[in-house]
KOLMARVO-288398 format. One record per atom (N, C-alpha, C): residue in one letter; x, y, z. Coordinates in pm, whole numbers, plus 50000, padded with zeros to 5 digits. Layout:
# residues N
AXYZ/...
# end
This chain:
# residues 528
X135026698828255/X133576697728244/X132896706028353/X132036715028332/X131356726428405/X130566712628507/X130226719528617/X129466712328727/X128396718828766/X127366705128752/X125706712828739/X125666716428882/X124496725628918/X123666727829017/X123346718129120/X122686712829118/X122356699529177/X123646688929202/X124696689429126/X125046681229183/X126306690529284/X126526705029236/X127246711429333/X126626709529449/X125416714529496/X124906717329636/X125236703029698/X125036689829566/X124916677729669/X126896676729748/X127406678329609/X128736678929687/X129016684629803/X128586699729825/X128686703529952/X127536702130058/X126486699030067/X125896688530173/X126946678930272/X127116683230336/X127806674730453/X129036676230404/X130046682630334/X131536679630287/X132126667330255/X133136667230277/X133246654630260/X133486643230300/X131776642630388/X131156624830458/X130876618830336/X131286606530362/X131026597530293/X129736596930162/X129906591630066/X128716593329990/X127526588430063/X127756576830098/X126716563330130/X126056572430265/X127286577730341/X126626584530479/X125476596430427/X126286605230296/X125256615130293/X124116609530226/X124006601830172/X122486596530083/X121726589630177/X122236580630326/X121606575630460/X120976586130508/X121396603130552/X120766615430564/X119726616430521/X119776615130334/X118856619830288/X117876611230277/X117886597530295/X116686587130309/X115756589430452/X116966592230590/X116016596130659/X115336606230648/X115686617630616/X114496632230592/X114096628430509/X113586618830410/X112546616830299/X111356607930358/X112086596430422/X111036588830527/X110196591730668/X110666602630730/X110546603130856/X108976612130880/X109016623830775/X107556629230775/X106376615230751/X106596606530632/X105356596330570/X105456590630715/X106166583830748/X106266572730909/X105926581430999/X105966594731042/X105536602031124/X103936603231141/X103466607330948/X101646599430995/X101206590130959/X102236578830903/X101466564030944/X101306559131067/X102656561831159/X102646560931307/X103706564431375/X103326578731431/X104106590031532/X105316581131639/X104466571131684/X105016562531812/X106406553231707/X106116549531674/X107356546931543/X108506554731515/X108076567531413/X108666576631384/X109106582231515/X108816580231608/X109576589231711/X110676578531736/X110576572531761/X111706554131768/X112646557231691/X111706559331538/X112826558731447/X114046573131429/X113546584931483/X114006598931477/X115396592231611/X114826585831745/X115696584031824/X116976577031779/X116926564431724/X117836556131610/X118486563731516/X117976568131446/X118846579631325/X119506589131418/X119096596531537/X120276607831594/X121436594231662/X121126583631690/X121996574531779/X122736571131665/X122626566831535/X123696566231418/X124236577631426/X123876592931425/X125106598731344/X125546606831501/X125636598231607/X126446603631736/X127586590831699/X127216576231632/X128226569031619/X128856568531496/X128526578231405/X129536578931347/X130076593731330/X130456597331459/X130886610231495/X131896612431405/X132516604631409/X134396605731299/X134116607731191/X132906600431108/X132726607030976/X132136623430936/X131206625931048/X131186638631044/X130156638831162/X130756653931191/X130226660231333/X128536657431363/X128476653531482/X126836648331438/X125596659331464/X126416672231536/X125596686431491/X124436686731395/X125546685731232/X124676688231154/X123576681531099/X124136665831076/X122936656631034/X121936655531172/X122406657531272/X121386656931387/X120266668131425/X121426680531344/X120406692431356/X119466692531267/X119536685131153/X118876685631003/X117396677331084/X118006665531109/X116506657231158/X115686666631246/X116346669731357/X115356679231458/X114666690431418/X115406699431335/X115276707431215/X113146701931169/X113616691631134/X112606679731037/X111926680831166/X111936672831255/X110976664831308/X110856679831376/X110606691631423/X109846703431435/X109036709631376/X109326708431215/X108386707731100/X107276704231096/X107766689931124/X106156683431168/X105656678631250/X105906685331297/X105226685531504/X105256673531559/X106486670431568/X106926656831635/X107006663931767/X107626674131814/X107506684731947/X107316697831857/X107466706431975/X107396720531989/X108596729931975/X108696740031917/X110166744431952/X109816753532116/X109266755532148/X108616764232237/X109426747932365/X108616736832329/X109076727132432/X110486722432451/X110996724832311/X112476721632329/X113106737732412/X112816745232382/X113196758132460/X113136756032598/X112136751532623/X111846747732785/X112766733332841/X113256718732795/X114326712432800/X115576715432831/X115796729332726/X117036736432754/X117276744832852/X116016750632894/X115716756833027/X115886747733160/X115876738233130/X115846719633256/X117006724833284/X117816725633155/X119616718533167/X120116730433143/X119176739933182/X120586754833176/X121936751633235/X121696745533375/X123416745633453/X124256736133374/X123546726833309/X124196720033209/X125026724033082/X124196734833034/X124836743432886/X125956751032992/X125406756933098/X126636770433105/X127866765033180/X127556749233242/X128626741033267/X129596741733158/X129276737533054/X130256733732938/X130636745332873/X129906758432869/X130536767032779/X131566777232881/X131306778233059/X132346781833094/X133046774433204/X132736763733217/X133666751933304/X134796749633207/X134276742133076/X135616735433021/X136416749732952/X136256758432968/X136686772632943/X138066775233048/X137176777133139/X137646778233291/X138846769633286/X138806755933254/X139636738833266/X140916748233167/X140606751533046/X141696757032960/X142936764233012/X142206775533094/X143226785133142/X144116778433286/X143696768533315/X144406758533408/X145146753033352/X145326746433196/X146216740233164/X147696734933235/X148566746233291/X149686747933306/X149646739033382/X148956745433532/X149326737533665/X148956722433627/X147776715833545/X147166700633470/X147836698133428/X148826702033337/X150416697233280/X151596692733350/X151556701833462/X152646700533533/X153046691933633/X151146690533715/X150836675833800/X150956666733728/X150096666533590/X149926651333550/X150766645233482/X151956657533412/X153716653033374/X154426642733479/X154456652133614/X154916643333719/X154496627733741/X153236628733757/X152336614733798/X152526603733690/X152536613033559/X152846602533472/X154646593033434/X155066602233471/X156756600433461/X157196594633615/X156586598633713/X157256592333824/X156366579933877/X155036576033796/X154516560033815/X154866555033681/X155856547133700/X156336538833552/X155136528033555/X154626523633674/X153856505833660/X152946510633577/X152236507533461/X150976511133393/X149686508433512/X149936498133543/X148706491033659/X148186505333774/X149486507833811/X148926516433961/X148446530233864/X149106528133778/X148946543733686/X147256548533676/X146776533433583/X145606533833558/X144126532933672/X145526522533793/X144166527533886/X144366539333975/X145036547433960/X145246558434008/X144506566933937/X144466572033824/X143496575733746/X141976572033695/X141486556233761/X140246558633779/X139356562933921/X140476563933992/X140316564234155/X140246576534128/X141446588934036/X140886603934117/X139516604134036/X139586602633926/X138476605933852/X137266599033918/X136846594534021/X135836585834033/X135616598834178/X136756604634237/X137206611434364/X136146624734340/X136856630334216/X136746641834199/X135376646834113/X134556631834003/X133506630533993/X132126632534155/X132966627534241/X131176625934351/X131516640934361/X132436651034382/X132516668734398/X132066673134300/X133046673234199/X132346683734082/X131726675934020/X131546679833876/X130556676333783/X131576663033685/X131056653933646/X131616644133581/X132286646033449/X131466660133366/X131836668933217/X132816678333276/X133286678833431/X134296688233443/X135636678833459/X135566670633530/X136646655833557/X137116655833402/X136436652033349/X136646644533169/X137156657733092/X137296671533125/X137406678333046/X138876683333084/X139096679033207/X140246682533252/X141256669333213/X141066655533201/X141366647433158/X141916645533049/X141106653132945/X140936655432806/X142086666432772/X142046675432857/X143066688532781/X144236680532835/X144016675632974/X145696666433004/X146956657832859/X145566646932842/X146136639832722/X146346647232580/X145156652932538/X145736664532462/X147186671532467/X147626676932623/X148576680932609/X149656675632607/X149956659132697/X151066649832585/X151206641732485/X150106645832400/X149976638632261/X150756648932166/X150086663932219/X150976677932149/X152396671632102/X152526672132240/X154636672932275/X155056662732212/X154276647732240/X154966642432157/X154926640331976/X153986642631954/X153806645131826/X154986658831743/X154886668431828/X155586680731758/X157066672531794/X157716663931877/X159256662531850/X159206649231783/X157826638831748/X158316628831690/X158596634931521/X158126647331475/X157306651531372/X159146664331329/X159976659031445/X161566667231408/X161236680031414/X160536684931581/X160756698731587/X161046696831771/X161296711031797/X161566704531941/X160526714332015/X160166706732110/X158726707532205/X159496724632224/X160556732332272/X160396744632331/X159976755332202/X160316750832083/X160316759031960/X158986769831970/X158446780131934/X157456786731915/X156696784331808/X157476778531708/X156676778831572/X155856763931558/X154826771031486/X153726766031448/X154046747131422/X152846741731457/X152826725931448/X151476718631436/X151006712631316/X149966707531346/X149796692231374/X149206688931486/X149396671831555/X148476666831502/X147416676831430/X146316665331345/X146316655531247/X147686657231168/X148376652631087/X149106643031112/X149316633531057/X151196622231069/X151596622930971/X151436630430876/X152236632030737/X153796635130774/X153966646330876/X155476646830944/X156216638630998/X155166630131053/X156076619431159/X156756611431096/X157926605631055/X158916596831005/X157876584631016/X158506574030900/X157976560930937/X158536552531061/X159646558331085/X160416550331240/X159466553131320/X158876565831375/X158026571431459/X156546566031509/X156326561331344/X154606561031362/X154616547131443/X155266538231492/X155096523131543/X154676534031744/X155286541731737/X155766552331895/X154136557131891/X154126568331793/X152636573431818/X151446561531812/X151716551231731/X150496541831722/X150426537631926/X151536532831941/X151426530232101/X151346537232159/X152006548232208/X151256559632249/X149776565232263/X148846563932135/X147436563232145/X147206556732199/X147546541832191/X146796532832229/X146646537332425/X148196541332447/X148306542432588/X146856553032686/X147646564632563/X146586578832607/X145056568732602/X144466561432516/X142576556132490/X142546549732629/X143566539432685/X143526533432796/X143006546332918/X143886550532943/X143776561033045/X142546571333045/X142026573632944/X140896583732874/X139766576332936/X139926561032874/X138736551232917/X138176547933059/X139876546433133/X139326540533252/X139076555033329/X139346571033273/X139086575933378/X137326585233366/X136616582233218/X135736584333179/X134826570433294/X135166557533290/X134176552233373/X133996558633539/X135596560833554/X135846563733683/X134626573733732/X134496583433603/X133576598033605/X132036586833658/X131376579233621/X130306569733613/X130296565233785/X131416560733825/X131766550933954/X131726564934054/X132186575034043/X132146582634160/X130986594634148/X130566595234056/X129296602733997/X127946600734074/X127826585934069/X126656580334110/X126286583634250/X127746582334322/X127706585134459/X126926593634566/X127476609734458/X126596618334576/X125586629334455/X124856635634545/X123926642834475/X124416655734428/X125846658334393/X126296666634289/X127036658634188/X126816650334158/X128126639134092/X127066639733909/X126286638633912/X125626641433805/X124066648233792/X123566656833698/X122566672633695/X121556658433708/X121146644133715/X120246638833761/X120036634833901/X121036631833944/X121176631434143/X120466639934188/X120786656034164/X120236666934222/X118926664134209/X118026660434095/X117046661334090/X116616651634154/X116886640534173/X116186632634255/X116206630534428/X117386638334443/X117706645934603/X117146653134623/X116236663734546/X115916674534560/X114176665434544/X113236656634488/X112426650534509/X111916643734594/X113326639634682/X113246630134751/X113116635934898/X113826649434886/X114346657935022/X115776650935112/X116936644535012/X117696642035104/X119046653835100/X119506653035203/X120756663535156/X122396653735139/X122806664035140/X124416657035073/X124926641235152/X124696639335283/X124976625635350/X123846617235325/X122526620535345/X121926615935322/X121516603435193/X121906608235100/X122136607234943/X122926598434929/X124486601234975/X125606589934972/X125196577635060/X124976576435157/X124526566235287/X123436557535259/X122226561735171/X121286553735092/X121706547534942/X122606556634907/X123346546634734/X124306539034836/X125116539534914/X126166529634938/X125776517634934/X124966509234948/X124686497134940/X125166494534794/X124796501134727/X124976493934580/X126116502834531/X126186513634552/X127726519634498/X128626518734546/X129166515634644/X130506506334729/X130746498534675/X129996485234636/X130296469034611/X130776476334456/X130336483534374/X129596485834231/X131636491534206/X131776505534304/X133116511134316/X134296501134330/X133966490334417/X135556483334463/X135626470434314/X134626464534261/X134266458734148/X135366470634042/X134706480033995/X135276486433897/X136936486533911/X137026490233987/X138866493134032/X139076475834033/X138446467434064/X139266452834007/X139366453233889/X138056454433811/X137886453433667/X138836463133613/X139886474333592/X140796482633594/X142086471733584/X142076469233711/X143356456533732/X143406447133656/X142496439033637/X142056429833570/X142706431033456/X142116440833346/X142076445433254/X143556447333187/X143786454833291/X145116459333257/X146406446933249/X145936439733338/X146746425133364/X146606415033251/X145196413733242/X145156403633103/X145406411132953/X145606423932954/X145306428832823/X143826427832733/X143056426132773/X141966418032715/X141256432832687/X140016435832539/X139726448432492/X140356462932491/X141926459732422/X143046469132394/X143786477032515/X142826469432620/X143706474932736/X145346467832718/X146376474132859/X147206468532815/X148276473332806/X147916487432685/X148926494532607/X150086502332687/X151206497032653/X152436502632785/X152796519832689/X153516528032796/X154336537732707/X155136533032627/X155576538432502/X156596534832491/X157886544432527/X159106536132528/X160246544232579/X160656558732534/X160816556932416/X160656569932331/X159896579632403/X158556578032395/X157716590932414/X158166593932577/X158506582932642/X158576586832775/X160216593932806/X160696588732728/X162196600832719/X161826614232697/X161156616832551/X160696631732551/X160146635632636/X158676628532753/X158156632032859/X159406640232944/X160316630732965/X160316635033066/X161736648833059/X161856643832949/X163046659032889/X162426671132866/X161016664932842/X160236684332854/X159896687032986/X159766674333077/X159476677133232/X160676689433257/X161916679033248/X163356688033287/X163596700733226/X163346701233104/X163566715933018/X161866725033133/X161556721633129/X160396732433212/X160596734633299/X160986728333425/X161566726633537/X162876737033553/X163896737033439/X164876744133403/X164696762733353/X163766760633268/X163676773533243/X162226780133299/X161826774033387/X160556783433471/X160816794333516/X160526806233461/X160586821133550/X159756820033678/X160046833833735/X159386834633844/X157356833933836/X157796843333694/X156306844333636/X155326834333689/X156136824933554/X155726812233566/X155526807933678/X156226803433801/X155926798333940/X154706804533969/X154686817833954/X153656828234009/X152276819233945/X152296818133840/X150876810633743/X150566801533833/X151866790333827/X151276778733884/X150696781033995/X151216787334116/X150406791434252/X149136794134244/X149036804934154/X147256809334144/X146816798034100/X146896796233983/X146236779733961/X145946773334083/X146936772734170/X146636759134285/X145676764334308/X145456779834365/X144466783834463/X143386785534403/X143586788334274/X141926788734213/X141606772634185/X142036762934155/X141686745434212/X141076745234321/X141706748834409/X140976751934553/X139666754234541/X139736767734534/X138546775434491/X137456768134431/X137596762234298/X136746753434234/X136446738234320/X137206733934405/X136976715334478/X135916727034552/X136116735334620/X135616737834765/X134396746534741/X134316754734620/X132966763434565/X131776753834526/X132686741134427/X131436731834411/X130956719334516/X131886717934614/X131756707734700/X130546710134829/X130796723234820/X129936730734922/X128466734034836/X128816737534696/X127676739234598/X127726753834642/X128436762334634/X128296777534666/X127696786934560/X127676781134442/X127156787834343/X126676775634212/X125796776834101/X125456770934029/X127006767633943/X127176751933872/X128886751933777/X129096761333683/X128216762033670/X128666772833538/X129476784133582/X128236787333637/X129026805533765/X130266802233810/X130496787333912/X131866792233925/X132796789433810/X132646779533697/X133266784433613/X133456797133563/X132586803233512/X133066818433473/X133646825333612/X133616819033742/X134556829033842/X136106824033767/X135566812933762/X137486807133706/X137946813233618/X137616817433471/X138036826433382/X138296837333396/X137836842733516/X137566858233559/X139246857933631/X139506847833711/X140216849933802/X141496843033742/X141316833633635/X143106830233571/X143176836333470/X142616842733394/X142646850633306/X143176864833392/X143096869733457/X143146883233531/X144536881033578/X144896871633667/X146066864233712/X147126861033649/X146866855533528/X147846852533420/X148266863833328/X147566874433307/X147966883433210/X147136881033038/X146516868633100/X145586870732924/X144456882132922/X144696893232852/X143576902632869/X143026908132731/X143406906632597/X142676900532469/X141996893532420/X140716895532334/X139576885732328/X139686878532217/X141126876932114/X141056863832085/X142176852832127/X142726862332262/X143286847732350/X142406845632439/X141106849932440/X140276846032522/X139226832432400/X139596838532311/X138586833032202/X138966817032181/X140266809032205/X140816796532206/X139796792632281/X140206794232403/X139186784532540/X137756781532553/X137256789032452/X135886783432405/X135556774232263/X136306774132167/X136516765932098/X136386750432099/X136896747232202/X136256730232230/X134926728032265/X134396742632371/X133166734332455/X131406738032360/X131976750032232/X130726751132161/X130276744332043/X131076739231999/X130056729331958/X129676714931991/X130256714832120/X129506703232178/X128176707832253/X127976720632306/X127086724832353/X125886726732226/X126416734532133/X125426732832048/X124736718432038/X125396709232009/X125016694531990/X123816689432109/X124846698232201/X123926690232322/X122096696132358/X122056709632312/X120976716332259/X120216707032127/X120476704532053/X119866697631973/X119326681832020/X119776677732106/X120016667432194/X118936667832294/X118906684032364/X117686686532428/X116106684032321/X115906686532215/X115326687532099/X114736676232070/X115726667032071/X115036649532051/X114516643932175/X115066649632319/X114576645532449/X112846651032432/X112756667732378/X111646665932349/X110726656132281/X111716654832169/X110126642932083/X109886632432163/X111106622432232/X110286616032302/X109126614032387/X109326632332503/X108426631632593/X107416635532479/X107066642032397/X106026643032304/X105336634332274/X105706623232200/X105436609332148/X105226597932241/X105446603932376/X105356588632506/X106176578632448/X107906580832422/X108096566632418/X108916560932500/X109186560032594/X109496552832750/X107746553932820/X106816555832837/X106096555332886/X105676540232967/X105476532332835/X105106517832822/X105836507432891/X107466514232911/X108436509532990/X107896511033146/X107696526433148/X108036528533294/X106646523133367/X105246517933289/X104246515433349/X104326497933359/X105066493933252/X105466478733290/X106796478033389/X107556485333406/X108116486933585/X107386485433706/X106256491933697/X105456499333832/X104946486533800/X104286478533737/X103586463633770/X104166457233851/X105706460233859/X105956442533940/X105846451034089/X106596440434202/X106316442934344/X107606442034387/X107536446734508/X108846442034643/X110476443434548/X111256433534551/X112536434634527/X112816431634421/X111486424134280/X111716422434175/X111406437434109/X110726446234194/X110536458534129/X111096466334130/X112526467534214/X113526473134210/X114956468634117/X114716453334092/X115256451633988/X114766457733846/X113496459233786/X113266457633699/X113336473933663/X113186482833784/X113086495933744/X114876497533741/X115616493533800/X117046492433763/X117456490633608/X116976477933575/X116856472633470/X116356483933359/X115346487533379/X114786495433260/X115206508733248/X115416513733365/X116656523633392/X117826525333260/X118196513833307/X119556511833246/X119666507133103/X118896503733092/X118146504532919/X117926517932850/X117026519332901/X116846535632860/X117996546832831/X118816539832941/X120096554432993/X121066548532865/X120826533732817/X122196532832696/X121706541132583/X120526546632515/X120136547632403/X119936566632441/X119366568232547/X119446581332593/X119786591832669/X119826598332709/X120626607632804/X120086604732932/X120776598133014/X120676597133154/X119706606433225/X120156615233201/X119896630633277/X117656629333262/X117896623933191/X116576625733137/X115666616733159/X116336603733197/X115676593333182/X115686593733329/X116776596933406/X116316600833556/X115026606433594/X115066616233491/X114496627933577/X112796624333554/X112676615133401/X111226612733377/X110496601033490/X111456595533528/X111536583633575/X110706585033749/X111916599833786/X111406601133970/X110276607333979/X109826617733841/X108706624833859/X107226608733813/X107606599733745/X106446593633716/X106046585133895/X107206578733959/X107386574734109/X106826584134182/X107146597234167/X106486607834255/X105056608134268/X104096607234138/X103446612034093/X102456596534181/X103316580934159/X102926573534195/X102226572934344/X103176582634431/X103556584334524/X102326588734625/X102066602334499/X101146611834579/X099596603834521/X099386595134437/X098056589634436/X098046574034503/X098876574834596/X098986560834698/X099326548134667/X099596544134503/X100096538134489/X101126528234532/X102296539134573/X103016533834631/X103706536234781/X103966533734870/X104586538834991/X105876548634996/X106056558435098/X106936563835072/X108526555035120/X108626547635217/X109476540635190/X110176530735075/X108826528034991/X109086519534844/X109636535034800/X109346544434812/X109436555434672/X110986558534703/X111506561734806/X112576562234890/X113436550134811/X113296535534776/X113966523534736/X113956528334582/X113096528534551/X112746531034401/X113616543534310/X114426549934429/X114786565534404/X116476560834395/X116906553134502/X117796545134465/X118746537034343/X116946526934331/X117486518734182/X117236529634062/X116846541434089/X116376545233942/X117876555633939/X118266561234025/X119586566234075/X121066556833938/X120776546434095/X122096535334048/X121836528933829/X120796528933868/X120086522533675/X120406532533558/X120316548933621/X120676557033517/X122136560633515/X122956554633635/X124446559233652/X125206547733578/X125056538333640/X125956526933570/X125626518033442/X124876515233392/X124806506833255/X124786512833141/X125096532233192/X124836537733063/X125846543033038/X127006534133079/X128716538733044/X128706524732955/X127746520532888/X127576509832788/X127786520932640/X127116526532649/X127436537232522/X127496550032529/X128326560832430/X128456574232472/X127006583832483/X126316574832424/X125046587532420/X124546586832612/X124546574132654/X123966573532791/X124966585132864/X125596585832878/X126106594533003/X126946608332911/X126676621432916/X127116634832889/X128686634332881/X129566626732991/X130916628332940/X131496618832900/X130686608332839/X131476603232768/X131126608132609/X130036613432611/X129676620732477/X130826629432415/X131196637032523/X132106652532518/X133296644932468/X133976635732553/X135276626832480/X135036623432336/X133686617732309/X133606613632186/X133826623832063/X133406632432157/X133176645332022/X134286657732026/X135056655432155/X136246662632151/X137496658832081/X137866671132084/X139176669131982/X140306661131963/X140256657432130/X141166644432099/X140586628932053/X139346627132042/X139256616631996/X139696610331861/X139466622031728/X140526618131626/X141606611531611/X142306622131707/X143736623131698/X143806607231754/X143566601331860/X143656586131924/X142686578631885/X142046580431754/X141186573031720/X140096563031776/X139626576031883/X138786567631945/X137386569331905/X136996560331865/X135136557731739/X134276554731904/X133086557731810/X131856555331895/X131866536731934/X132616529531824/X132596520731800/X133786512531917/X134356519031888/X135646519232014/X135286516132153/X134596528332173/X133976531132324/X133676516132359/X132306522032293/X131566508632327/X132256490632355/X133126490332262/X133896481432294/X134696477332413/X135286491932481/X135946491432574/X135746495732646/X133976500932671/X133506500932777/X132676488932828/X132536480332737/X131746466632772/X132116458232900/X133266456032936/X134276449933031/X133216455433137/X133396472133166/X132956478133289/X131656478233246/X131106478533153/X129246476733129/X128736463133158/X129326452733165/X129286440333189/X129136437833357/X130886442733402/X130926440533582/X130176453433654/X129736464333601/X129176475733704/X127636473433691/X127276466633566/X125296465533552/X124976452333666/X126286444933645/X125496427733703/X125846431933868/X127156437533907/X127666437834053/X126076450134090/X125686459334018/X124596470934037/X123336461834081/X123296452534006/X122176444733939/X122106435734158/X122716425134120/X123216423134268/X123066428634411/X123586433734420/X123636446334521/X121976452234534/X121476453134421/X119966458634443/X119206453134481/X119426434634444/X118626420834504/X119026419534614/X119946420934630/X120616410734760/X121006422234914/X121156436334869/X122066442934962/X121106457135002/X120306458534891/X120136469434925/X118866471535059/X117666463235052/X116326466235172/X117186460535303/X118206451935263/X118596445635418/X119986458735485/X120206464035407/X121406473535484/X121146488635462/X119386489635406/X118876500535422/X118286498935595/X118216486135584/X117306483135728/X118616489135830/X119426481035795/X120296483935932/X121176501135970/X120966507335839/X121016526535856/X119966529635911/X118816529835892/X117386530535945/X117806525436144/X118216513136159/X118296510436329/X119906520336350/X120626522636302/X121976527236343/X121366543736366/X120116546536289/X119666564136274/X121086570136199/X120746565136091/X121756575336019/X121236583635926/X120096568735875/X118576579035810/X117266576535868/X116686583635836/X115816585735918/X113736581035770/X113106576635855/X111936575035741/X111426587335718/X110766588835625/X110536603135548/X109216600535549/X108166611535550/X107076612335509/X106626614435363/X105006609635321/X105306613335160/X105216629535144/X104706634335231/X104236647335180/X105496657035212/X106836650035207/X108086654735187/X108486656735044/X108196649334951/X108126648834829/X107806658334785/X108786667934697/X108386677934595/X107866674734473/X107066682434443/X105936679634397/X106236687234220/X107226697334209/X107366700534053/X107706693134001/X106796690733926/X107436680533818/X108726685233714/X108676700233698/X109316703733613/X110766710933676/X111146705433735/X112786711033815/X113146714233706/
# end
């Protein structure tokens, strides 16, 4: 039977997502213009909700497209500007060129990331120290670099022993050259699949706790996430400065998480738990030995540069010597040159993961517009500024952290210090309150928004990277098993802001470690 028109195009509309998903698409672009002029403040609510469905149901299909379709829409009809979303993306340039040549950069490292985290993983059998070893670096190496660089290096890690074991559970052997695809279990024997099912489960554990870890050491200092800077850079504090005023609440918030880790791992409780199994850890560690065995000199030679370009990268971004992106592309420049890759479609792999999450995340900039378009946090942030003293540092915590589950941190920071600023300079408020306030709005956009992937940028990237399939980890997932740590890091945050923070700001203030600031220290662009 010939196939009409109409219903071809509908078939290929979205491939093949779900029916029910693609006809949910098409109800929202049919509704969203009428609700847009019955009431904008709505329709902008509702545009925010429809991109937050199809980021959670990433697995059914990439949320690019149905997300680009709405923004697409809501530009149409001047829900924003494209001119304003251009300028958003202009906010978060270091943000885009982070991801398209950091996790680039992360690729051509592979080797030496294989070779450490083979070891670490094969020579700590306890799961316990394993896992808190891995939210500890990741929490380490989050307050230095960037939190989307931690997670991306994380990410190609597990990626790369899910490979190995998949290609020898699947009856080929890890040194072979020829071709293998791990997206599949159609190969894997039925003896096997009980190995890979545990195995995922193991790799989601480790993914999880070292994605919060990114959250716990992030918050810390004012390179740990592209919203710190901005509010360091508002505030006028520099790199000690920054850490020494969050410690009150990110210390208690840090040694909490690493229990909750233990905890976790001890009771089994939200799929934590999951041990290796023996199997995979035999092949581990027989490809450890077969590599170990047949390493040329070459090879040694790789790994060295690697170390030193690691170096290079802790100590370029620690110091902040150049914007991430830049020194990412120094990194490509320099292991690519080093290694002998000098063809542009073995250059062409290593960008493959990070563009279309970047695209996404551009479209992402797009809806940040409609909100600021439509004022909808506004109403929030002016019922914050009502209350007083230490309930007002709760509540801007609080609303903080609200905001940061449904939207991009980065943003909700940044609207947040410029509305305080703004408070600031029409006397409203004192600059020592603005100084407290810079704090909770700090700690509010870092920690409660590892409640869901849209709040914080790397846990987005996990969601939407390639290994999440493969370990079946859903939006739905996350959330689940980030609740534990969304639970103990919002209330211990929550805490700490009542109880810890004006009394052991007092006592840095008598020790002179910081010093009181004037307001007319306060930078004044609103538009960093």
């Amino acid at each position: 039977m010939q196939m009409s028109m109409p219903v071809a195009l509908y078939r290929n509309f979205l491939g093949h997502a779900p029916d029910w998903y693609k006809k949910t698409i098409i109800a929202f672009l049919i509704v969203n213009p009428f609700l847009f002029m019955l009431n904008p403040y709505v329709a902008g609510w509702a545009l925010v909700l429809q991109f937050i469905f199809t980021l959670a149901m990433a697995l059914k299909c990439y949320p690019l497209q149905p997300g680009g379709l709405l923004l697409i829409e809501a530009l149409f009809i001047g829900m924003t500007s494209p001119d304003h979303m251009l300028h958003e993306i202009q906010l978060n340039l270091e943000v885009v060129l982070l991801l398209v040549f950091m996790v680039a950069g992360i690729y051509f490292m592979k080797d030496l990331l294989m070779f450490l985290f083979t070891k670490l993983v094969i020579q700590v059998r306890n799961k316990l120290i394993l896992s808190v070893a891995f939210i500890a670096a990741s929490a380490f190496l989050s307050a230095f670099l960037d939190a989307l660089t931690v997670i991306a290096v994380i990410i190609s890690v597990g990626l790369g022993f899910y490979t190995i074991y998949h290609k020898v559970a699947s009856g080929k052997e890890f040194q072979s050259e020829h071709d293998h695809d791990h997206t599949t279990d159609d190969t894997v024997p039925e003896l096997g699949r009980t190995d890979l099912d545990d195995f995922r489960a193991f790799l989601r554990n480790l993914l999880m706790h070292s994605a919060v870890g990114t959250a716990l050491g992030g918050v810390m200092t004012m390179v740990g996430e592209p919203q710190n800077l901005i509010i360091a850079d508002k505030a006028g504090w520099d790199f000690i400065e920054f850490f020494l005023r969050m410690s009150p609440i990110t210390i208690p918030v840090f040694i909490f998480g690493v229990l909750t880790t233990m905890l976790l791992e001890k009771v089994k409780w939200f799929s934590y738990g999951a041990q290796m199994p023996e199997n995979v850890r035999a092949i581990l560690v027989n490809y450890d030995k077969h590599n170990d065995e047949t390493r040329t000199p070459r090879d040694t030679a790789k790994l060295i540069v690697q170390a030193i370009i690691g170096i290079w990268l802790i100590v370029g971004l620690a110091l902040h010597m150049a914007s991430v992106g830049l020194i990412g592309l120094s990194i490509i420049v320099l292991a690519t040159s080093m290694s002998g890759v000098i063809e542009e479609h073995a250059l062409g792999k290593a960008f493959e993961e990070a563009l279309p999450f970047t695209s996404l995340l551009c479209v992402f900039f797009g809806i940040v517009a409609v909100i600021i378009d439509q004022g909808l946090f506004y109403p929030v942030i002016s019922w914050a500024l009502s209350f007083e003293g230490k309930t007002q540092l709760v509540m801007f915590y609080l609303a903080n952290g609200f905001l940061s589950m449904v939207s991009d941190n980065v943003f909700v920071g940044s609207v947040y210090i410029t509305e305080v600023a703004s408070a600031l300079k029409e006397g409203t408020i004192t600059r020592d309150q603005f100084d407290m306030l810079a704090v909770a709005i700090n700690t509010g956009t870092n920690l409660p928004s590892v409640a869901t992937p849209n709040g914080q940028a790397a846990f987005l990237f996990l969601l939407t990277s390639a290994i999440a399939p493969l370990l079946r980890l859903s939006y739905g997932k996350m959330v689940y098993m980030a609740l534990p740590y969304t639970v103990v890091l919002t209330l211990v945050g929550l805490a700490a802001t009542y109880f810890n923070l004006l009394d052991m700001t007092a006592v840095l203030y008598e020790m002179n470690l910081i010093e009181h600031h004037t307001a007319d220290t306060v930078s004044g662009d609103s538009s960093h």
